[in-house]
FIKOLZA-1660 file (N, C-alpha, C; in steps of 0.1 Angstrom, whole numbers, plus 5000, padded with zeros to 4 digits):
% residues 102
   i   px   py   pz ch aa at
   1 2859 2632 3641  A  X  N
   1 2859 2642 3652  A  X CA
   1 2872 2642 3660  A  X  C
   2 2882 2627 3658  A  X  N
   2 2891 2632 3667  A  X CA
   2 2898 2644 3665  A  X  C
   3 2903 2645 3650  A  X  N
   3 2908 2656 3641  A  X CA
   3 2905 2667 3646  A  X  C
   4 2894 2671 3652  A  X  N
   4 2890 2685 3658  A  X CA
   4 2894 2686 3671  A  X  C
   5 2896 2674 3680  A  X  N
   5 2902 2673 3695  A  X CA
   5 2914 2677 3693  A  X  C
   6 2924 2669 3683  A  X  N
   6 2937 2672 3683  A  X CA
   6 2940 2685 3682  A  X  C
   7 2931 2695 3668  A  X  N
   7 2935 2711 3664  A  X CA
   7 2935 2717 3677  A  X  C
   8 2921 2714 3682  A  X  N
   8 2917 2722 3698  A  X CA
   8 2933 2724 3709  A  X  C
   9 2931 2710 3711  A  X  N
   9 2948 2707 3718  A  X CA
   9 2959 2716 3712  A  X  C
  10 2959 2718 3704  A  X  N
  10 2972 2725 3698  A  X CA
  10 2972 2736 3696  A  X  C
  11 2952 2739 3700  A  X  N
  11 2955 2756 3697  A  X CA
  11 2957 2760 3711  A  X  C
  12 2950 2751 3719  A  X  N
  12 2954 2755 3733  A  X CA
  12 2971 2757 3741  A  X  C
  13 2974 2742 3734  A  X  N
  13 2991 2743 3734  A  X CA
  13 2992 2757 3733  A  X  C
  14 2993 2762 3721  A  X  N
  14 3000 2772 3712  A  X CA
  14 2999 2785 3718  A  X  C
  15 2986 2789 3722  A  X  N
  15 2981 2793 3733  A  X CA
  15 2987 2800 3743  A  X  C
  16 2989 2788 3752  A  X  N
  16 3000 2785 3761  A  X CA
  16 3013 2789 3760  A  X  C
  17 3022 2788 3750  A  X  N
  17 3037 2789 3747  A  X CA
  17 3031 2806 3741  A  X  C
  18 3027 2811 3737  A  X  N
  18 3021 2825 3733  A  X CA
  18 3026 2833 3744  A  X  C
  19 3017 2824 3758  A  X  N
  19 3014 2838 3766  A  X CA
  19 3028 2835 3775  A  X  C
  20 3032 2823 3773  A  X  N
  20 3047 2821 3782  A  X CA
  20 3060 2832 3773  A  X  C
  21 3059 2831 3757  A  X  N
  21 3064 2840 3747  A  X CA
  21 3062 2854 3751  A  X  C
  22 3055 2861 3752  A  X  N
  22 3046 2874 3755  A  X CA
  22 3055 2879 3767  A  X  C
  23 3054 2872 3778  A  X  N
  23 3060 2873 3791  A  X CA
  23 3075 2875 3788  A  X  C
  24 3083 2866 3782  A  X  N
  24 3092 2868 3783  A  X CA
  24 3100 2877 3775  A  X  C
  25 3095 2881 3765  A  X  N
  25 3097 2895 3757  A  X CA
  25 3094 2909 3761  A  X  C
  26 3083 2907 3775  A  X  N
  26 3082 2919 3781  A  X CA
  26 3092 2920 3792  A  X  C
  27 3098 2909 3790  A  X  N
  27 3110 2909 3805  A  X CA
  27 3123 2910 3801  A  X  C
  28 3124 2908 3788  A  X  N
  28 3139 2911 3778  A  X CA
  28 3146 2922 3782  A  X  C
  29 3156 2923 3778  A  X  N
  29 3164 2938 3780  A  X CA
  29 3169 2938 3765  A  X  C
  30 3169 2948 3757  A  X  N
  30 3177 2947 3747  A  X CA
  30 3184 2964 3744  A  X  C
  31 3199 2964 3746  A  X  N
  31 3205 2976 3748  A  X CA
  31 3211 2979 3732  A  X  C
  32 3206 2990 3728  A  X  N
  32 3215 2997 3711  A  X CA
  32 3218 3009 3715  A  X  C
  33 3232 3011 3712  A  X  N
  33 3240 3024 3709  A  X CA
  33 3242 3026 3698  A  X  C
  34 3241 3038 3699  A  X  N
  34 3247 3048 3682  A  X CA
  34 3258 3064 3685  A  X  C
  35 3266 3066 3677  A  X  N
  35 3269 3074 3675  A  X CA
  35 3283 3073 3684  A  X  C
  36 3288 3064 3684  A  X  N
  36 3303 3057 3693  A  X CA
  36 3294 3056 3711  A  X  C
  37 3285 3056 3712  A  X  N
  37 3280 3051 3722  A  X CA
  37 3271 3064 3730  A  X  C
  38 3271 3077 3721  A  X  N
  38 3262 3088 3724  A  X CA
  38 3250 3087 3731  A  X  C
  39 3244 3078 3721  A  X  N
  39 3229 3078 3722  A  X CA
  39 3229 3060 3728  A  X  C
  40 3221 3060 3735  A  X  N
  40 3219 3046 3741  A  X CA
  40 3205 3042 3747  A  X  C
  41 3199 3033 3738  A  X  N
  41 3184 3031 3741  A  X CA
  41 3185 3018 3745  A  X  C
  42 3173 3014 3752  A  X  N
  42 3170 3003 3763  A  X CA
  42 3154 2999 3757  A  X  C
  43 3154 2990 3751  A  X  N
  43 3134 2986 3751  A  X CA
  43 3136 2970 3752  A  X  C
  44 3127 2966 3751  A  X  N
  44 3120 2952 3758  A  X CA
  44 3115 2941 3743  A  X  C
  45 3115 2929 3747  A  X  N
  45 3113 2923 3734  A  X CA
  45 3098 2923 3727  A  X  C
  46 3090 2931 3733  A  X  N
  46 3082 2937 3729  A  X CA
  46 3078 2950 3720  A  X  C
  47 3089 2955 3720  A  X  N
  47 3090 2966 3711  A  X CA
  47 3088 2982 3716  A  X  C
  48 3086 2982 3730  A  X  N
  48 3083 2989 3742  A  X CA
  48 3098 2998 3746  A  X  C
  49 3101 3004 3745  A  X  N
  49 3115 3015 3750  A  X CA
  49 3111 3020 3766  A  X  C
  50 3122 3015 3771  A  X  N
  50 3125 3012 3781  A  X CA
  50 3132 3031 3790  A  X  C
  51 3143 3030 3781  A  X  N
  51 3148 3042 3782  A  X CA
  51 3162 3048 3769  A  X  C
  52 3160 3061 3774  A  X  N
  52 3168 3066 3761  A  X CA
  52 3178 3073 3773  A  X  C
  53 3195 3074 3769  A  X  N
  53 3206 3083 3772  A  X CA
  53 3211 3084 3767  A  X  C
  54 3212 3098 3771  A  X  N
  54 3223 3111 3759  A  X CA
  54 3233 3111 3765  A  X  C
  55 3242 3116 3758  A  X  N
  55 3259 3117 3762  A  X CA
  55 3257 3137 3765  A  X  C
  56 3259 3141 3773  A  X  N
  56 3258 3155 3772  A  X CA
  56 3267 3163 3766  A  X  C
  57 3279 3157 3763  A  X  N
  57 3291 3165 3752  A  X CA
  57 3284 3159 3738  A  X  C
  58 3276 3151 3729  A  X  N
  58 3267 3148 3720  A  X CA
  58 3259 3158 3719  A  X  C
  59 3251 3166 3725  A  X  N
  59 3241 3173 3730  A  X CA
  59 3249 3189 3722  A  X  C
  60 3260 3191 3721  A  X  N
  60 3266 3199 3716  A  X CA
  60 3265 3201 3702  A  X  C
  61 3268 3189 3698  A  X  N
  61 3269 3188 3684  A  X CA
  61 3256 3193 3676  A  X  C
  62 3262 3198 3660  A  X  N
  62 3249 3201 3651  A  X CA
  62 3235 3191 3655  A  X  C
  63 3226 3201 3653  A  X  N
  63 3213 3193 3655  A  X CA
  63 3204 3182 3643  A  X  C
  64 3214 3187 3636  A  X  N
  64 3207 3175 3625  A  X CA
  64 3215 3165 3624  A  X  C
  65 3225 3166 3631  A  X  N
  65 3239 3154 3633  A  X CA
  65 3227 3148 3649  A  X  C
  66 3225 3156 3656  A  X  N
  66 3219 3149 3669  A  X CA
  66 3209 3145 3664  A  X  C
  67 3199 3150 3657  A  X  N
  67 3184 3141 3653  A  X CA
  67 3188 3129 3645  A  X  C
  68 3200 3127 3638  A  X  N
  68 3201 3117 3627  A  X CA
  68 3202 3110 3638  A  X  C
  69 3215 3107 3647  A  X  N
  69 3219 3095 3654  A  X CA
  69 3207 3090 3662  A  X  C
  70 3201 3099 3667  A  X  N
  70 3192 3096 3679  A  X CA
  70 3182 3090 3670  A  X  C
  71 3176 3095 3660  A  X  N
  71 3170 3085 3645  A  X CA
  71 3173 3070 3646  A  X  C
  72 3184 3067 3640  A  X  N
  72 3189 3058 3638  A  X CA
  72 3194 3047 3648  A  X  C
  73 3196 3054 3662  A  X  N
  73 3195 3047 3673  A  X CA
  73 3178 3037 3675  A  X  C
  74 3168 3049 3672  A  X  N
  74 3150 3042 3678  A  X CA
  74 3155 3033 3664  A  X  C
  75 3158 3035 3651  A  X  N
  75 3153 3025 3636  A  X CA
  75 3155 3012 3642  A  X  C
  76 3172 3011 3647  A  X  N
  76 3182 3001 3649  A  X CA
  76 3169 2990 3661  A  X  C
  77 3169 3002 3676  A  X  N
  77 3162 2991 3685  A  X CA
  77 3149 2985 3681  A  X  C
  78 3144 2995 3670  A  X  N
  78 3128 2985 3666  A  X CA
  78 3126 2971 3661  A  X  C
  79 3138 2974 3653  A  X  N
  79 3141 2967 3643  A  X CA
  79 3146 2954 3648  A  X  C
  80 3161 2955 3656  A  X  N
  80 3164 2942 3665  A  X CA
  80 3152 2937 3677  A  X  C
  81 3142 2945 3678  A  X  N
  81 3131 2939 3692  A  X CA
  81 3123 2932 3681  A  X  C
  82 3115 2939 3672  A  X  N
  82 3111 2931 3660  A  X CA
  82 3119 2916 3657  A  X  C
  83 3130 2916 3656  A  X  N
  83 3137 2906 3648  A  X CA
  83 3139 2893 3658  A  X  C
  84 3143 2898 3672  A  X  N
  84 3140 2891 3688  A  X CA
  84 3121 2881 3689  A  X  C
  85 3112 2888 3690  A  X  N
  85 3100 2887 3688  A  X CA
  85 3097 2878 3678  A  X  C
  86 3101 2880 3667  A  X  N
  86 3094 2868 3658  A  X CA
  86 3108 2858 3653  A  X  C
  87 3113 2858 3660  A  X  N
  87 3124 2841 3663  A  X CA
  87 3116 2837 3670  A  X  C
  88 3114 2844 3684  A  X  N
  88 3106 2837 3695  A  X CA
  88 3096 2833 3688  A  X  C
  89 3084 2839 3685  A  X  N
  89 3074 2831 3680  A  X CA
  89 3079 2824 3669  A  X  C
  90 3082 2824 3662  A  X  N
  90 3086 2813 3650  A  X CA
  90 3089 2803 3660  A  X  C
  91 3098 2800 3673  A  X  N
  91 3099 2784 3680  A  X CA
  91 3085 2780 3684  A  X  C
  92 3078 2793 3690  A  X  N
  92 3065 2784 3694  A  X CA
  92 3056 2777 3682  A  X  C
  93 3057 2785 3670  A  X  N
  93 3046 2775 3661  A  X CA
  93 3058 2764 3653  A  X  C
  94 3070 2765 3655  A  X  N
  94 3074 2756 3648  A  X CA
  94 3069 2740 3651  A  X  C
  95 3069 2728 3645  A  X  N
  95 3063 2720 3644  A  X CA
  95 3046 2716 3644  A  X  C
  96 3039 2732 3643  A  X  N
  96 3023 2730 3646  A  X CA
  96 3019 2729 3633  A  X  C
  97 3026 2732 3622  A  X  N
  97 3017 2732 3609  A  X CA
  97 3010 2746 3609  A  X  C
  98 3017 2753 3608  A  X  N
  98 3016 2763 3605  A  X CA
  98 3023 2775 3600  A  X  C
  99 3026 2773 3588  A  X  N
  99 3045 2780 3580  A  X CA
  99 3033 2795 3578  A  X  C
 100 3047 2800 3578  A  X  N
 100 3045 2815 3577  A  X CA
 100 3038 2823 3586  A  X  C
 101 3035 2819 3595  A  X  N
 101 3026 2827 3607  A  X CA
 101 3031 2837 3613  A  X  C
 102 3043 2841 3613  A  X  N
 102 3048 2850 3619  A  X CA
 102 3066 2850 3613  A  X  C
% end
């Protein structure tokens, strides 16, 4: 039975560093520009968008040149908040025995 005290402990641990993880990805800032600095989005290490700014001389340009960049701008910040997010969790379960969890 101690075997079941220890898992308990460590899921509680884990738990723990989760919701300290959680917190601090909602407090992240993570800033991506596109388009030589046109388009400029702000979201959180949660995957949460924060805010979007347009360049108003951008705003001119062809509209399918504006939809691409501003496209590629959201792909870019998902992608790096995604990539932020599961480093973070990858430290918290690192050493728990548990590969691949995130």
């Amino acid at each position: 039975m101690a075997g079941v005290g220890k898992l308990l402990k460590q899921a509680q641990k884990m738990q723990k560093q989760m919701a300290t993880i959680q917190a601090s990805l909602a407090e992240m800032e993570l800033d991506v520009s596109s388009g030589g600095g046109a388009v400029a989005i702000k979201i959180n290490g949660q995957g949460e968008f924060q805010s979007l700014k347009l360049d108003p001389e951008f705003l001119k340009e062809d509209a399918a040149f504006v939809e691409e960049t501003i496209l590629d701008a959201i792909v870019e910040a998902a992608s790096k908040a995604k990539t932020v997010s599961e480093a973070e969790m990858q430290k918290a379960t690192a050493g728990m025995g548990l590969p691949g969890m995130f």
